[in-house]
N, C-alpha and C positions, 0 to 999 in steps of 0.2 A: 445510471445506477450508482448510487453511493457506497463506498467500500469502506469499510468500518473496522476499527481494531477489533479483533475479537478477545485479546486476553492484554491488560498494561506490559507496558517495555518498553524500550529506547530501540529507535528507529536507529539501525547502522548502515544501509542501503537503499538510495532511492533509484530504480532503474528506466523510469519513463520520463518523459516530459510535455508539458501542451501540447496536444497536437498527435501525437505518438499513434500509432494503427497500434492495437494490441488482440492477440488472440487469446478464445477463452483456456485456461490456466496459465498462462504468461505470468512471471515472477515479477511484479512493481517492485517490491522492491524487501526488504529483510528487518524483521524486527527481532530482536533480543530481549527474550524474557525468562527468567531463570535460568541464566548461564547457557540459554539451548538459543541457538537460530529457529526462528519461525518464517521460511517463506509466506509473501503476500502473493496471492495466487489472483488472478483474477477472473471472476465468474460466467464472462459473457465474450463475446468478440464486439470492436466498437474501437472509439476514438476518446484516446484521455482528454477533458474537458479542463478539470482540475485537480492539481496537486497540494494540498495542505500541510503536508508534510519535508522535513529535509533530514538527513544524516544527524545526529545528536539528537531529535527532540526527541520528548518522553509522550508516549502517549497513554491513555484512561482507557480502559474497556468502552466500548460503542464511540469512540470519538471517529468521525470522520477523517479518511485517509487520501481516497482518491475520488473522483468522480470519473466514470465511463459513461458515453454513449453511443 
């Protein structure tokens, strides 16, 4: 499953890596958008495949974040 920005912001927390067991609402990791933190929750139980993401970058509404499966 692909995890997707749901609203633009700058990533300030990335908390998985390849490989990583995650269970379903596990925090990947933390965007900021309008001065607010936005937990990244994740939807499913599964294994991080891929991370597109790191601390700084800026992301676009529906841009790909993570990949679970």
């Amino acid at each position: 499953m692909e995890i997707k920005a749901r609203i633009p912001g700058t990533i300030i927390a990335v908390n998985v890596k390849v490989g990583d067991e995650v269970q379903s609402r596990a925090i990947l990791g933390t965007l900021e958008a309008m001065k607010m933190e936005q937990p990244i929750a994740c939807p499913v139980n599964g294994t991080v495949k891929e991370v597109y993401i790191q601390a700084g970058d800026k992301v676009k509404t529906g841009m790909p974040m993570f990949v679970v499966e």
